[in-house]
N, C-alpha and C positions, 0 to 999 in steps of 0.2 A: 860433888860427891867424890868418893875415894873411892880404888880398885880394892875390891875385897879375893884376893886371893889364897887358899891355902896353901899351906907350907908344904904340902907333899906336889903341887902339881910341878908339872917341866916347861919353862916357858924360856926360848930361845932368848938372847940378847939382842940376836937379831929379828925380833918380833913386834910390831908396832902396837901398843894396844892402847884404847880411850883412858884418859883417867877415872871413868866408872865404869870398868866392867866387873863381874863378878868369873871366875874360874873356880871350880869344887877339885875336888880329893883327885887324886893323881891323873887330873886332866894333863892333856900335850901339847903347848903350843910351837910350832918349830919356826923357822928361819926363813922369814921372806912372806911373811902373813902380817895383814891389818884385821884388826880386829875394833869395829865403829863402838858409840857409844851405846851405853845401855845394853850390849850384848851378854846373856849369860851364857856362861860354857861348864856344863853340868858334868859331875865325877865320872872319870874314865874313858870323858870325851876326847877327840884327837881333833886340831886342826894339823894337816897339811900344810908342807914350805908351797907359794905361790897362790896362797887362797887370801881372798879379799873378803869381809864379812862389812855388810853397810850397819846403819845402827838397828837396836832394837831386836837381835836374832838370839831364838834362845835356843842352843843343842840342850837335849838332855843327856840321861849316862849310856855313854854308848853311841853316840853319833862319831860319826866317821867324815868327815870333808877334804875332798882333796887330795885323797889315795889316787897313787897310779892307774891308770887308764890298763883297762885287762883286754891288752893288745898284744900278742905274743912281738908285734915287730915295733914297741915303742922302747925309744933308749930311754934309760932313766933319770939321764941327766939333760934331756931336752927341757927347756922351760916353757910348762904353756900354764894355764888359770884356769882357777875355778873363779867366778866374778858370784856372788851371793849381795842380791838388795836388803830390801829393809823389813824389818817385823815380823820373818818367818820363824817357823817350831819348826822345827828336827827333832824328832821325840826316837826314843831308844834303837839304837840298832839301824838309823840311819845311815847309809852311805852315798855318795857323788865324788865322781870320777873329773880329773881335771881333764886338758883337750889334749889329743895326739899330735897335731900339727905345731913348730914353735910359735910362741907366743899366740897363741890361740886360745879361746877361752871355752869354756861347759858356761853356762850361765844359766840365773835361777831368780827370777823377781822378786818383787813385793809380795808382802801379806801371805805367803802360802802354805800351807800343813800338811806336812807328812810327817803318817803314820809311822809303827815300830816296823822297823825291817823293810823299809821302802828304797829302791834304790833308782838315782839318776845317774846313768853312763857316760860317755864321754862324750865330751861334743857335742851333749843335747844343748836345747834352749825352753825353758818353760816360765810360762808368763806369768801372770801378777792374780792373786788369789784362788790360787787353783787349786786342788786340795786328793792328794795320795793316802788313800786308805791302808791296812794293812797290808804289804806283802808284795804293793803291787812294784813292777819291774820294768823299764824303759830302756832300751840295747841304746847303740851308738847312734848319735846325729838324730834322734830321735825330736820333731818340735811340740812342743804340748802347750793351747792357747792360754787366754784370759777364762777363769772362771771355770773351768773344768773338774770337773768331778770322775775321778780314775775309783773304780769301787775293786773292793779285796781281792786281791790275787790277783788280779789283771796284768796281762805283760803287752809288750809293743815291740814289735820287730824292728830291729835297724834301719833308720832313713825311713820312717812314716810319720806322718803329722797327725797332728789330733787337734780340730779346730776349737775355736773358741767358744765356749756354754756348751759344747759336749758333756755329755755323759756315757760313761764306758761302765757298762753292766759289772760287778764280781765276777772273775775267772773268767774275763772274755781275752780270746787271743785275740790281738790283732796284729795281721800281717802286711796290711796295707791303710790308707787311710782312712779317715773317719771325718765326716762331717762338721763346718761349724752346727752347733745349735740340733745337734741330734742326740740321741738316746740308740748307741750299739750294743749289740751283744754277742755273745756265742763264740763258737770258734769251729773255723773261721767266722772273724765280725759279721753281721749284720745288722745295719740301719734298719730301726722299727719305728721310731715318731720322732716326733718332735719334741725336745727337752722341757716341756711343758711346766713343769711345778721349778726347774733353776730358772726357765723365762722369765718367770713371774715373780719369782722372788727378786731379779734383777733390772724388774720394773717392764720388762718386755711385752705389754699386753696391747687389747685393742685392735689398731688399725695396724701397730708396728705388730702384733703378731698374726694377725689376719695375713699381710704378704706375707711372712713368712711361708705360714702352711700354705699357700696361693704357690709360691715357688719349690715347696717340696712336691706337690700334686704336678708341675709341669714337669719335672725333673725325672718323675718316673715314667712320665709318658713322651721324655726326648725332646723337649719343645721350650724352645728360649724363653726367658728371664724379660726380656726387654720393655714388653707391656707392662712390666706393673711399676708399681708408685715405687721412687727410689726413697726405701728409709736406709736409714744407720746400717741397719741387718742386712738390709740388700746388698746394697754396699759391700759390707764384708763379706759377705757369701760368693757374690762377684769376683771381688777380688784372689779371694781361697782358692776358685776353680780354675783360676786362670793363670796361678801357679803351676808349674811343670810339674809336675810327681812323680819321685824317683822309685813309686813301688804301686803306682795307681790307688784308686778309691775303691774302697769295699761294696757291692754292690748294686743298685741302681742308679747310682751316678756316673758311670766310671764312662759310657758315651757319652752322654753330655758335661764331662768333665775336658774330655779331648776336645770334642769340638769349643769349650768355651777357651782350648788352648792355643788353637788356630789362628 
C-alpha cells in the first residue's frame, strides 16, 4: 500500500512514517515521531515531536498527542514520550500529555477507545482495552488497568489507580483508588458491587466469579483472602492491594488494603 497523504497537511522531515499511513487535511506531523503502519491521522489532527504511534491507531479531527505536560515547572526542551500501542481510536478533541521526567514516557496500550474530549496526562500508564467515554479526565501518574470502563465525565485525581475490569460510574470523582473488578461511583467514589455484566462479558463466570464475590464479602468485614481457591482474579486482586498506594483506596478496603501491605 502507499501513504495517502493530502497536500495541505505538515509533516516534519524528521518524521518517521509506515509507507501506508493515511494523514487528512491540515493534519501535524512534527519532528521526532513514528508513526506504525495502517495508522490514520484524521484532518486537523496534531502528532507531537517525541510521540511513538504502533500500528493500526486511528486519531480522528481533532486529536491532540503529545502536547506538553501542563506542569507549570516542565522545561520545554526536556525530552520525554508519549509511547501509544496498537489499534486504538482517538476520536475528536482527544488529548495525551507526554512524561515530565527525561526520557520518560505517558503510555497507552492496545485496543483502547477514547471518546471526544477525553484526556490522558502525564505520566499516566493505561492498559490494553480499556475504554474513555465522553469528557472523562485523568491528572498526572494516574494508572488505569486492562478492560476498564471510565463512564462520561468522570475525572481521577493525580497518582490514583484504577484496577483492572473496573467500572467508574459517569461523573464520579475519584480521589483515591478504585478496585480491580468493581463498579465505583459518586464523589467522593464509592465501591457498590461487583462489575458484574463487564465479568461476564470477559468470560469471568462460575467458580472464577463465585471467589471473586467470596473475597469482596471478606474484605468488608477485614478478613484475609488466604482461604479461598487461587483463581486468575485472585491473583490479581492480591497482587493490586499489596501494592503501596500513594493516595489509598476508596472505601472498604482501605484496612485491609494496609494490612495486605504489611
Amino acid at each position: 500500500m502507499t501513504q495517502k497523504i493530502h497536500p495541505t497537511a505538515y509533516i516534519s522531515e524528521q518524521a518517521e512514517l509506515a509507507d501506508d499511513v493515511s494523514i487528512g487535511a491540515f493534519a501535524v506531523i512534527e519532528a521526532h515521531t513514528k508513526i506504525g503502519s495502517g495508522c490514520v491521522i484524521g484532518p486537523h489532527a496534531v502528532v507531537h515531536s517525541y510521540t511513538h504511534l504502533g500500528v493500526g491507531n486511528v486519531l480522528h479531527a481533532h486529536a491532540v498527542l503529545g502536547g506538553l505536560p501542563q506542569d507549570i515547572n516542565f522545561a520545554p526542551d526536556t525530552v520525554t514520550w508519549l509511547h501509544v500501542g496498537e489499534r486504538n481510536v482517538f476520536r475528536e478533541g482527544f488529548t495525551a500529555h507526554r512524561a515530565t521526567k527525561p526520557e520518560q514516557s505517558t503510555r497507552i496500550g492496545n485496543q483502547c477507545y477514547f471518546m471526544n474530549n477525553s484526556h490522558v496526562a502525564h505520566d499516566c500508564d493505561v492498559g490494553n482495552k480499556t475504554i474513555f467515554a465522553n469528557n472523562v479526565a485523568i491528572g498526572g501518574h494516574v494508572q488505569i488497568g486492562d478492560h476498564v470502563f471510565m463512564g462520561g465525565g468522570s475525572v481521577v485525581h493525580q497518582f490514583c489507580r484504577v484496577g483492572s475490569f473496573a467500572m467508574v460510574r459517569g461523573l464520579a470523582g475519584l480521589s483515591m483508588d478504585a478496585m480491580p473488578f468493581m463498579i465505583i461511583g459518586g464523589a467522593p467514589g464509592r465501591h457498590y458491587k461487583l462489575n458484574t455484566v463487564g465479568l461476564r462479558r470477559n468470560g469471568i463466570t462460575g467458580e472464577r466469579y463465585a471467589v471473586l464475590a467470596s473475597a469482596v464479602r471478606l474484605l468488608k468485614s477485614r478478613q484475609s483472602l488466604d482461604a479461598l481457591t487461587e483463581t486468575e482474579e485472585l491473583a490479581l486482586l492480591k497482587q493490586w492491594l499489596a501494592v503501596k498506594s500513594k493516595r489509598g483506596v476508596h472505601g472498604f478496603v482501605d484496612s485491609s488494603a494496609k494490612r495486605e501491605q504489611e
